[in-house]
N, CA, C and O atoms as CSV, one atom per row, in Angstrom:
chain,resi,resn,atom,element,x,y,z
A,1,UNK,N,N,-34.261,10.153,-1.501
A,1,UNK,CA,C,-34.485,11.472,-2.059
A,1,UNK,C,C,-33.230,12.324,-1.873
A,1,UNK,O,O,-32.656,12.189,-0.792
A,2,UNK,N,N,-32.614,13.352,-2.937
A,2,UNK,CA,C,-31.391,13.906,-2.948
A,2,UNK,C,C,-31.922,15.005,-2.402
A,2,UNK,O,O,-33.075,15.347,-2.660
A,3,UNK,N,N,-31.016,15.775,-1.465
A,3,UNK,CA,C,-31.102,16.926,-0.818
A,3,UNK,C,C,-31.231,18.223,-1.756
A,3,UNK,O,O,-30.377,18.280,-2.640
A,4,UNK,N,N,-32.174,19.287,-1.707
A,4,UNK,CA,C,-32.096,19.820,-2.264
A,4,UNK,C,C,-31.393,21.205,-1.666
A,4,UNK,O,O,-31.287,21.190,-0.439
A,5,UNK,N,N,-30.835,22.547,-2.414
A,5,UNK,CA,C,-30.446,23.411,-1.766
A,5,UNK,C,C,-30.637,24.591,-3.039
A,5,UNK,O,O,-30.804,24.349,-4.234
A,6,UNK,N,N,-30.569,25.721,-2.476
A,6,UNK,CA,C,-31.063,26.795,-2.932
A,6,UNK,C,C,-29.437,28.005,-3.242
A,6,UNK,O,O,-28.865,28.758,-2.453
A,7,UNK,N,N,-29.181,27.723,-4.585
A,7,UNK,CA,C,-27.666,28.469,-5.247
A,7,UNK,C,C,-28.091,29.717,-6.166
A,7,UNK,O,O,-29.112,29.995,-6.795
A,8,UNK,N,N,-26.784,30.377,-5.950
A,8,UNK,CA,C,-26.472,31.401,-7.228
A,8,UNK,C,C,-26.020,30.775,-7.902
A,8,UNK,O,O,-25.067,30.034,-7.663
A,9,UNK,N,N,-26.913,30.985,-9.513
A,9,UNK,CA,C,-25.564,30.711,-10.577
A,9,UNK,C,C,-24.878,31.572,-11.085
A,9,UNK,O,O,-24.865,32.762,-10.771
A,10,UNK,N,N,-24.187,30.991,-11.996
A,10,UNK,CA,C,-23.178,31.956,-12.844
A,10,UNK,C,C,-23.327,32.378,-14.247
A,10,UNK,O,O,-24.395,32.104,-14.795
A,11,UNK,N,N,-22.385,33.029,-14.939
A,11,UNK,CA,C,-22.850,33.234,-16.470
A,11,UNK,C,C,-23.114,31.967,-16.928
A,11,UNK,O,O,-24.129,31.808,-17.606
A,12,UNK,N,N,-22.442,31.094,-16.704
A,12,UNK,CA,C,-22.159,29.369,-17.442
A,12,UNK,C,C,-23.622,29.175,-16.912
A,12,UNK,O,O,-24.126,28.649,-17.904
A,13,UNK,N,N,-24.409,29.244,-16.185
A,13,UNK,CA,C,-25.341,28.491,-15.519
A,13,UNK,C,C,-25.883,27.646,-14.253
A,13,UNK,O,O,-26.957,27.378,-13.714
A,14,UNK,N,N,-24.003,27.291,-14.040
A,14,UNK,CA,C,-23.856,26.737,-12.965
A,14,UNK,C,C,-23.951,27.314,-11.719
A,14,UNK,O,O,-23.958,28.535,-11.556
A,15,UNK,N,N,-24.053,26.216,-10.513
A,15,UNK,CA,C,-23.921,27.146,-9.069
A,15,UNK,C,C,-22.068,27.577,-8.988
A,15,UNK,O,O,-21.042,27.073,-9.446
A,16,UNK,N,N,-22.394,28.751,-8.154
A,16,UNK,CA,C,-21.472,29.681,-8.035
A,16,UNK,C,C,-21.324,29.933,-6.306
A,16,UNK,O,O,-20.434,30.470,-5.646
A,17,UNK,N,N,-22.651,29.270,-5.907
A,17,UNK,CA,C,-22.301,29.579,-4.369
A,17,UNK,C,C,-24.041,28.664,-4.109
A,17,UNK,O,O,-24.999,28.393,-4.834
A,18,UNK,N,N,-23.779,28.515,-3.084
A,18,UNK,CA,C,-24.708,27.434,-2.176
A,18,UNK,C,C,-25.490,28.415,-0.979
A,18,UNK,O,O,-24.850,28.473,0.071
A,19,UNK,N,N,-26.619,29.091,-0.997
A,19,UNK,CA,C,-27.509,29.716,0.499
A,19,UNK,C,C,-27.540,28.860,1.619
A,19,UNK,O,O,-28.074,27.762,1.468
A,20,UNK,N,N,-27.113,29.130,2.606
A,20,UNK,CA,C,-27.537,28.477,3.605
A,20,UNK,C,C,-28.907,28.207,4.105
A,20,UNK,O,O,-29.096,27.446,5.054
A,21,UNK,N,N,-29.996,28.900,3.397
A,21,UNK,CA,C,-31.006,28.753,3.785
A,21,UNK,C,C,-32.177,29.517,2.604
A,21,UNK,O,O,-31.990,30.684,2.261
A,22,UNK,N,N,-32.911,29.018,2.266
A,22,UNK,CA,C,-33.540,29.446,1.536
A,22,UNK,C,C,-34.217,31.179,2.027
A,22,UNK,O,O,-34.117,32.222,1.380
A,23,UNK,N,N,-34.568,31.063,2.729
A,23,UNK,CA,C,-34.519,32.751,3.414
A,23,UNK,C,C,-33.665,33.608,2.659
A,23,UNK,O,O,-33.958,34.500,1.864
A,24,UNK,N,N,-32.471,33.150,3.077
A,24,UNK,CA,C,-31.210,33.502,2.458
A,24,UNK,C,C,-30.987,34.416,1.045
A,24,UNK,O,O,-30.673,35.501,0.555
A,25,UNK,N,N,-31.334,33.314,0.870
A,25,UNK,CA,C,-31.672,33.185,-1.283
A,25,UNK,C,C,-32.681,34.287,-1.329
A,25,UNK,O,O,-32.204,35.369,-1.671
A,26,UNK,N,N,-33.944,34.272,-1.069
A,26,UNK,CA,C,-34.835,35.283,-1.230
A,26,UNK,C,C,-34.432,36.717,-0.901
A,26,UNK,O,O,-34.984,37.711,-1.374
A,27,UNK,N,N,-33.571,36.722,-0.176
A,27,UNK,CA,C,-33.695,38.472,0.819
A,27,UNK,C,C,-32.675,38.928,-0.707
A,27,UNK,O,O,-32.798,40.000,-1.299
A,28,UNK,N,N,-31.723,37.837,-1.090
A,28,UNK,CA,C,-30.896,38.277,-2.636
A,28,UNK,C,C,-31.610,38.156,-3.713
A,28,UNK,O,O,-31.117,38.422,-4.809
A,29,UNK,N,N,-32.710,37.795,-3.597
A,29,UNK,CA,C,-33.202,38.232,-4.874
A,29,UNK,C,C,-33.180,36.312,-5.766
A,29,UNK,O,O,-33.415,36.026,-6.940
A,30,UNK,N,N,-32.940,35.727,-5.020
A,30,UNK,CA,C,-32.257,34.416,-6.027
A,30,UNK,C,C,-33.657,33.264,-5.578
A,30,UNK,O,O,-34.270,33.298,-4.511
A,31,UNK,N,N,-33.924,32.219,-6.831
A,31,UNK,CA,C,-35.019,31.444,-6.777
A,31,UNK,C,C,-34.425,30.256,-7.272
A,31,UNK,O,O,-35.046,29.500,-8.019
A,32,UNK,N,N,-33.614,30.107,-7.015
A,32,UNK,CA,C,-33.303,28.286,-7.829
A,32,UNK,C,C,-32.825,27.546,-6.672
A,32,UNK,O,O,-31.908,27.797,-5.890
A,33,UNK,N,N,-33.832,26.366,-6.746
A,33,UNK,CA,C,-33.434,25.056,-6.119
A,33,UNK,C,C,-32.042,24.360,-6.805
A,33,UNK,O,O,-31.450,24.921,-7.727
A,34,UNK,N,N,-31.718,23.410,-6.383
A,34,UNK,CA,C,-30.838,22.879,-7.213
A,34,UNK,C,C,-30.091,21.505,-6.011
A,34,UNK,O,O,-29.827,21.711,-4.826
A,35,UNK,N,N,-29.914,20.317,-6.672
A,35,UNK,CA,C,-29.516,18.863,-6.443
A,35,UNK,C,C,-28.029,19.444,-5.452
A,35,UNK,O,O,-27.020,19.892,-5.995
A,36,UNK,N,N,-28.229,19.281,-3.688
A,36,UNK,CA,C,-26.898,19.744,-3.585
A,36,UNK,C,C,-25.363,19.141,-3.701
A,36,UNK,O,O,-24.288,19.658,-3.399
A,37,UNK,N,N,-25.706,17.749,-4.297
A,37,UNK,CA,C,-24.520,16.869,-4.535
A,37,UNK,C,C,-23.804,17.513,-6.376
A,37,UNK,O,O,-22.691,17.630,-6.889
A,38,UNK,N,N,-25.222,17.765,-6.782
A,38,UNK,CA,C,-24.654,18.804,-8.019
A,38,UNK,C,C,-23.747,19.898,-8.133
A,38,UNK,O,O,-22.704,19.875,-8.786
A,39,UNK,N,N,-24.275,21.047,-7.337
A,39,UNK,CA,C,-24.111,21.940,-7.038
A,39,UNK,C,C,-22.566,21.679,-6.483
A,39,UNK,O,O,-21.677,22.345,-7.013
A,40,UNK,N,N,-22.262,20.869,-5.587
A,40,UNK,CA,C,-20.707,21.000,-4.425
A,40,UNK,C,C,-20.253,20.855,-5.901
A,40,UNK,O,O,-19.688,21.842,-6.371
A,41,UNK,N,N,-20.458,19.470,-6.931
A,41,UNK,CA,C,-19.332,19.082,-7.624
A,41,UNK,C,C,-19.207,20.346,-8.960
A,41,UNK,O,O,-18.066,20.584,-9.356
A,42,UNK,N,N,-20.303,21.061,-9.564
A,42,UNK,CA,C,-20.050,22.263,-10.116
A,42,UNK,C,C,-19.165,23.044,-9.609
A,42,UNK,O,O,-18.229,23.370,-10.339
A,43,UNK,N,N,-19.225,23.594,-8.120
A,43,UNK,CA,C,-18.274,24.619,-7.540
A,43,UNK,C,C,-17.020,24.101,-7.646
A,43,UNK,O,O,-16.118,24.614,-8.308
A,44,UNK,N,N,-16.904,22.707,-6.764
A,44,UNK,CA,C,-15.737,21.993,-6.708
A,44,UNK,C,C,-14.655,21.962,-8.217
A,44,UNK,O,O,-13.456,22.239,-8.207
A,45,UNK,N,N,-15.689,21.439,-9.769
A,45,UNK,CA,C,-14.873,21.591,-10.903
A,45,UNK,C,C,-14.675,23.015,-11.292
A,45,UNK,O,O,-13.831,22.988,-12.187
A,46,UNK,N,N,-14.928,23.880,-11.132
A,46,UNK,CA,C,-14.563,25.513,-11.052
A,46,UNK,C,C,-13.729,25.827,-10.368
A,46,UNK,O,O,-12.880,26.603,-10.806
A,47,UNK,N,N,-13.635,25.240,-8.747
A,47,UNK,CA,C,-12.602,25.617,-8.401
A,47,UNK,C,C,-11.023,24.971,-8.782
A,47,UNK,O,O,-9.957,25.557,-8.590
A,48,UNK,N,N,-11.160,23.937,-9.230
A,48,UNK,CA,C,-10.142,23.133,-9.931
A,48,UNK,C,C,-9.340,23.980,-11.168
A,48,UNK,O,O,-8.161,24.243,-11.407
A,49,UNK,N,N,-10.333,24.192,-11.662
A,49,UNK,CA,C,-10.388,25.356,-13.153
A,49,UNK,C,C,-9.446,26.329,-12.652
A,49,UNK,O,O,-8.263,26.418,-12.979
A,50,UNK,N,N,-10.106,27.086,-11.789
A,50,UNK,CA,C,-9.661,28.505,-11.556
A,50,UNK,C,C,-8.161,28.333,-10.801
A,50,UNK,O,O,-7.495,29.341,-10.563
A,51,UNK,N,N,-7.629,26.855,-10.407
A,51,UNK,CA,C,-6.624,27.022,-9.652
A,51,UNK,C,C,-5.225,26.475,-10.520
A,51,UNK,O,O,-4.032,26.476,-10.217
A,52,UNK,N,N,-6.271,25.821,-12.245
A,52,UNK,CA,C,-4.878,25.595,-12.964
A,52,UNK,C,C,-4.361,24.295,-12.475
A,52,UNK,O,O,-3.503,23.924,-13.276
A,53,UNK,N,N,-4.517,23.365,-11.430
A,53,UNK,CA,C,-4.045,22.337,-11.643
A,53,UNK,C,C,-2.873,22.268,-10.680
A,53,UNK,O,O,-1.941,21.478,-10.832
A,54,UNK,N,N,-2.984,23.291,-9.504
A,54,UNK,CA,C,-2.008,23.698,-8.366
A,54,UNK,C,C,-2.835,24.003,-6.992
A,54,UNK,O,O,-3.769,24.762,-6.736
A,55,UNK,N,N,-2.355,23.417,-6.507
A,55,UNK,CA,C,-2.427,24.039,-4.776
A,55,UNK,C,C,-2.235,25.252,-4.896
A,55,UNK,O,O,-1.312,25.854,-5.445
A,56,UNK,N,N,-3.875,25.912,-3.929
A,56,UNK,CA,C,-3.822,27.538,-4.050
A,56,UNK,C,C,-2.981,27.866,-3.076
A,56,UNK,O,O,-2.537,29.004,-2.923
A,57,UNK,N,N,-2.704,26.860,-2.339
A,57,UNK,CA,C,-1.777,27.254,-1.073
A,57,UNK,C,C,-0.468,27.171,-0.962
A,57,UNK,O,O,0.276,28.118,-0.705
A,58,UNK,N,N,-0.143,26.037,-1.151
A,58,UNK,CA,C,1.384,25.696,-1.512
A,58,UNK,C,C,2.099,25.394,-3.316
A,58,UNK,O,O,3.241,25.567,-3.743
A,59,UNK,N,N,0.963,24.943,-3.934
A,59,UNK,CA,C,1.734,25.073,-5.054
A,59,UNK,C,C,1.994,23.461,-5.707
A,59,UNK,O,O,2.691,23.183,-6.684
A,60,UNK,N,N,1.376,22.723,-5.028
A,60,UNK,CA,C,1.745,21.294,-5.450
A,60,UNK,C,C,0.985,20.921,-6.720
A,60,UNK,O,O,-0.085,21.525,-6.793
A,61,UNK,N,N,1.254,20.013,-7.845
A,61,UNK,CA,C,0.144,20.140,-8.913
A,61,UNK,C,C,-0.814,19.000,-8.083
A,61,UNK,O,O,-0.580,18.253,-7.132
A,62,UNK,N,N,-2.062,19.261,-8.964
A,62,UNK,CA,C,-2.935,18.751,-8.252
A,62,UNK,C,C,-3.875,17.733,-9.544
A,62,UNK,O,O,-3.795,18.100,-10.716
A,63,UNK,N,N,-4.605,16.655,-9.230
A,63,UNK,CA,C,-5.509,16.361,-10.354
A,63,UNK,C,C,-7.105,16.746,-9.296
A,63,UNK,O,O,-7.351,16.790,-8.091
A,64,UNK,N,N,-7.760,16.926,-10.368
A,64,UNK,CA,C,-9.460,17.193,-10.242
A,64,UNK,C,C,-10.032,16.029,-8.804
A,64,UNK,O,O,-10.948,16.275,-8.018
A,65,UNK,N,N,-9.445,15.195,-8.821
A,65,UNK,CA,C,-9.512,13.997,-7.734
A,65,UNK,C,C,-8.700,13.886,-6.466
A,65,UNK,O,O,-8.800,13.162,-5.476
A,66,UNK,N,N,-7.878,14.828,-6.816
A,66,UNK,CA,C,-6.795,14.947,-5.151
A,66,UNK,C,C,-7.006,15.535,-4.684
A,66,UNK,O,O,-6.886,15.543,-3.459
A,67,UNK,N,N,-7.618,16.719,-5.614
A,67,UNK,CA,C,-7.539,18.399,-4.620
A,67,UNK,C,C,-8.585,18.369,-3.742
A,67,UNK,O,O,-9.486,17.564,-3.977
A,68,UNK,N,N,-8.658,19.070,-2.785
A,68,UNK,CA,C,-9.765,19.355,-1.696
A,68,UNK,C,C,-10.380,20.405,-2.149
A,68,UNK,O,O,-9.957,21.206,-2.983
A,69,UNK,N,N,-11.709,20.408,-1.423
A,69,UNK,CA,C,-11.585,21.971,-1.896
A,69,UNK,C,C,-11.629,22.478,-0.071
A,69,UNK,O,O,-11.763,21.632,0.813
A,70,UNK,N,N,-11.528,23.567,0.140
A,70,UNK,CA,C,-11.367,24.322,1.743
A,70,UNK,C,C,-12.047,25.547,1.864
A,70,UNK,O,O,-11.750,26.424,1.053
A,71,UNK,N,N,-12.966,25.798,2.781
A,71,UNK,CA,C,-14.049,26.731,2.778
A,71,UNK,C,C,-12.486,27.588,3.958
A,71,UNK,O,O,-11.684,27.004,4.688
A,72,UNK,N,N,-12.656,29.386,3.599
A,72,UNK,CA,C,-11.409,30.063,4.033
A,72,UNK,C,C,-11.625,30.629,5.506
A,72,UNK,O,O,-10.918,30.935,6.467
A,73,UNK,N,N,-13.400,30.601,5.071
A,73,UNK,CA,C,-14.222,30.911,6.568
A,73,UNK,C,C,-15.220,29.457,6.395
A,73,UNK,O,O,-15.801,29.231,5.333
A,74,UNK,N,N,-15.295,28.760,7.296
A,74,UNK,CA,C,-15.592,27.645,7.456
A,74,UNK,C,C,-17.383,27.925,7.829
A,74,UNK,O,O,-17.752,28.930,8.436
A,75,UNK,N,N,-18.312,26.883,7.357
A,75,UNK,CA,C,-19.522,27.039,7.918
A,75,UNK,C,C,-20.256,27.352,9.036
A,75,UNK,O,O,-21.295,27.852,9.467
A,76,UNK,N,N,-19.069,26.744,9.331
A,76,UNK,CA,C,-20.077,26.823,11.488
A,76,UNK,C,C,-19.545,27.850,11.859
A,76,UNK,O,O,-19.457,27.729,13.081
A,77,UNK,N,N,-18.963,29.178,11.448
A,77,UNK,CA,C,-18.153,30.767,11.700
A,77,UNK,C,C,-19.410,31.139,10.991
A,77,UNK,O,O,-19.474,32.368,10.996
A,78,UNK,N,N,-20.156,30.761,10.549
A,78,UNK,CA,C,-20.918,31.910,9.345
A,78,UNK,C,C,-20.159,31.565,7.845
A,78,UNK,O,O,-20.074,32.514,7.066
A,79,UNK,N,N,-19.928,31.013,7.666
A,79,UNK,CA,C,-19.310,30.788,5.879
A,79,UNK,C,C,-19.955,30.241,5.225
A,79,UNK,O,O,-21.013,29.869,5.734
A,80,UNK,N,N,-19.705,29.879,3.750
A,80,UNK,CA,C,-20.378,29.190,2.946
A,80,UNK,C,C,-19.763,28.782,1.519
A,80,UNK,O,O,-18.995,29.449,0.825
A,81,UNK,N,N,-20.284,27.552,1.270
A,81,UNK,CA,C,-19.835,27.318,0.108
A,81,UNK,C,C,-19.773,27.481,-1.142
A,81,UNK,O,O,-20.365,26.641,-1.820
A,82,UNK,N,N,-19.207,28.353,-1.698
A,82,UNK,CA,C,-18.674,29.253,-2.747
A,82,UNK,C,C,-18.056,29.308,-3.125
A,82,UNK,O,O,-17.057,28.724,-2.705
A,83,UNK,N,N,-17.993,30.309,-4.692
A,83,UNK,CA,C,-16.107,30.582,-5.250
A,83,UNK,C,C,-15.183,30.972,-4.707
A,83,UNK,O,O,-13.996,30.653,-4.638
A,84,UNK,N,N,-16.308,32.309,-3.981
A,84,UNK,CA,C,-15.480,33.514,-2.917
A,84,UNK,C,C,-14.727,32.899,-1.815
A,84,UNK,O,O,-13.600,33.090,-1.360
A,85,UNK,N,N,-15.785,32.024,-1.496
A,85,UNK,CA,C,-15.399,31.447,-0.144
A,85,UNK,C,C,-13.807,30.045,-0.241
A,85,UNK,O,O,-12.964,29.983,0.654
A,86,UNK,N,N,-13.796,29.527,-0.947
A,86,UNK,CA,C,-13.217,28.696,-1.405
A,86,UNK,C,C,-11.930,28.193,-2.005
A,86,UNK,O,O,-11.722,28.362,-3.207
A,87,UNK,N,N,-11.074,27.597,-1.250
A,87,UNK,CA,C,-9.966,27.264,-2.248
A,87,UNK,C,C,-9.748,25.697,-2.405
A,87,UNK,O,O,-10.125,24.773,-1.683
A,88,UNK,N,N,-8.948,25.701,-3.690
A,88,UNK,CA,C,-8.845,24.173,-3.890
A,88,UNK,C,C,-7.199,23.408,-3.724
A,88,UNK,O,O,-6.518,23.379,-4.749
A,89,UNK,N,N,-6.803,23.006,-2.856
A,89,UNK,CA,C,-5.631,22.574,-2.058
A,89,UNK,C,C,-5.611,21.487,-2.157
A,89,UNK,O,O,-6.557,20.809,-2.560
A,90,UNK,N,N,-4.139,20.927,-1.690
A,90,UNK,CA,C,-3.577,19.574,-1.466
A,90,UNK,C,C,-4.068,19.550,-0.414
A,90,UNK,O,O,-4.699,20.431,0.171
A,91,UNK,N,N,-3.621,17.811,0.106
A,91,UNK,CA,C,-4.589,17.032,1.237
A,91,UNK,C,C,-3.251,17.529,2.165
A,91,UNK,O,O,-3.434,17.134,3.317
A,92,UNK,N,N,-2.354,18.042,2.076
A,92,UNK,CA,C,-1.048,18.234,3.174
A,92,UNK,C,C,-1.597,19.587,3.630
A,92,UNK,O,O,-1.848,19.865,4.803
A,93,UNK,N,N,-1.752,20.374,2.614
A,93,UNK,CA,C,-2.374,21.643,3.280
A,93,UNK,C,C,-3.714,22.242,3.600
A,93,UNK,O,O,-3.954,23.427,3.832
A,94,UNK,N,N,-4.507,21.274,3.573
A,94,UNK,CA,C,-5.800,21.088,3.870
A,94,UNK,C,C,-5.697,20.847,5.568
A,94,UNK,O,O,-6.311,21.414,6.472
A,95,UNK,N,N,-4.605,19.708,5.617
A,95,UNK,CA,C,-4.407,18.944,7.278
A,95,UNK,C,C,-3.791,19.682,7.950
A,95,UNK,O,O,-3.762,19.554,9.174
A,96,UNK,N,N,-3.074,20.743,7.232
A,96,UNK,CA,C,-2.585,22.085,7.877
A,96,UNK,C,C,-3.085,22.916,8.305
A,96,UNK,O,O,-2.576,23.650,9.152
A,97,UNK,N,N,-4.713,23.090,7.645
A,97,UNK,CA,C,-5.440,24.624,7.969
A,97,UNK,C,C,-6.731,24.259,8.813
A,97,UNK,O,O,-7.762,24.809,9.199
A,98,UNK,N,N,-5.960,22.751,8.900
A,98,UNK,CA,C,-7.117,21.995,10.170
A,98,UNK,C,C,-6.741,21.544,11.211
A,98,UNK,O,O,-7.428,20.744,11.846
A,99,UNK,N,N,-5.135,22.116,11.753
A,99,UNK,CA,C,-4.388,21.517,12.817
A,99,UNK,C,C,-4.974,21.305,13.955
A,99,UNK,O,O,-4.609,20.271,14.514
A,100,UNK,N,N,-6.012,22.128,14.667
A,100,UNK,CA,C,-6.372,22.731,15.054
A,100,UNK,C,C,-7.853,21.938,15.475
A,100,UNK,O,O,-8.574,22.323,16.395
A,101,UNK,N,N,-8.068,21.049,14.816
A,101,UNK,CA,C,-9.131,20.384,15.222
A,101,UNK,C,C,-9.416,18.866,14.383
A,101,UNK,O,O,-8.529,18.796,13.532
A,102,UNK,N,N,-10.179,17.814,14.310
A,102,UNK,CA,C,-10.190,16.707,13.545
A,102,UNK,C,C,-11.185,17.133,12.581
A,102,UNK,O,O,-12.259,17.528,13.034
A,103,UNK,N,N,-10.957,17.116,10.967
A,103,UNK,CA,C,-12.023,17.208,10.354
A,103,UNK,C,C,-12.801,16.146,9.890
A,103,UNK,O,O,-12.514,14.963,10.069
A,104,UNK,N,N,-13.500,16.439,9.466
A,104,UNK,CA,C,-14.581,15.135,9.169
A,104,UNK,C,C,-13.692,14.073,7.864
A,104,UNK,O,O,-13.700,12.858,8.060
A,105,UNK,N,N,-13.195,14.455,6.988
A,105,UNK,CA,C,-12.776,14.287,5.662
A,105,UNK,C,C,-11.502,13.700,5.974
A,105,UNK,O,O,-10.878,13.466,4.939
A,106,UNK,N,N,-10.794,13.328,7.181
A,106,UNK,CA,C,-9.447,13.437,7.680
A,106,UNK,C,C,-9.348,11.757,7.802
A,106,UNK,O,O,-8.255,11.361,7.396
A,107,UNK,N,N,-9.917,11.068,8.101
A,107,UNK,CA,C,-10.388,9.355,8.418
A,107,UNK,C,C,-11.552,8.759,7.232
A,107,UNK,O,O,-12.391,7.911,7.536
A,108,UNK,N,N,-11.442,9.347,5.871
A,108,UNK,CA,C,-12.208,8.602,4.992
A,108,UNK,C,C,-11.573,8.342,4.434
A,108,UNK,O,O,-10.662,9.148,4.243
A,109,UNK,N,N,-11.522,6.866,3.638
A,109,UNK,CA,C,-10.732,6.702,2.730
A,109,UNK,C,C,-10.398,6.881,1.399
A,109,UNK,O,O,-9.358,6.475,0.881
A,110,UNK,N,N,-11.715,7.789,0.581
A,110,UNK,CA,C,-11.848,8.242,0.028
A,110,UNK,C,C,-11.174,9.435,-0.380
A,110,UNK,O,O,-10.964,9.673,-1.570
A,111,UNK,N,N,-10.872,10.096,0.425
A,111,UNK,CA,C,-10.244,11.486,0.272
A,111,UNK,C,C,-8.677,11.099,0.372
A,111,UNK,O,O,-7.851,12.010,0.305
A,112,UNK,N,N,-8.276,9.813,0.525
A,112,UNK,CA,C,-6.761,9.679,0.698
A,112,UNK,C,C,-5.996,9.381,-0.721
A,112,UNK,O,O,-4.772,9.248,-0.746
């Protein structure tokens, strides 16, 4: 069974940001469930969009498959995954704004 999670969308339709908790969603006024493997890769191709095909950080070009995306306030601070929240970076400056600790995404081989 796919996880479900509770988003804002956008004019397009799509999610625009991910609730941490359905609570969450309600106290804003917002009622949609939504597939959360959907939802990351909606935000994720938006944020690709919105960054043009460059590292928001350094500037490197990027394809839809390299870029990371990087929460600016991270989840476990209180953050969340969003437009607001969100940039879409190279894997050099991703490992940069994670010096600081091992991230999960850092030893898959997938993300290399």
């Amino acid at each position: 069974m796919r996880e479900s999670v509770w988003v804002e969308l956008g004019l397009d339709a799509l999610p625009v940001r991910i609730f941490r908790t359905e609570k969450e969603s309600l106290a804003l006024g917002w009622r949609q469930p939504y597939d959360r493997a959907l939802a990351v890769s909606a935000i994720r191709h938006k944020l690709y969009i919105r960054s043009g095909g460059f590292c928001e950080l350094g500037g490197e070009v990027l394809t839809e498959k390299s870029g990371h995306m990087h929460e600016k306030k991270h989840r476990g601070q209180g953050g969340e995954i969003s437009l607001e929240n969100s940039v879409f970076i190279c894997p050099k400056c991703h490992q940069h704004e994670h010096r600081d600790r091992n991230p999960r995404w850092k030893n898959n081989p997938k993300n290399t």
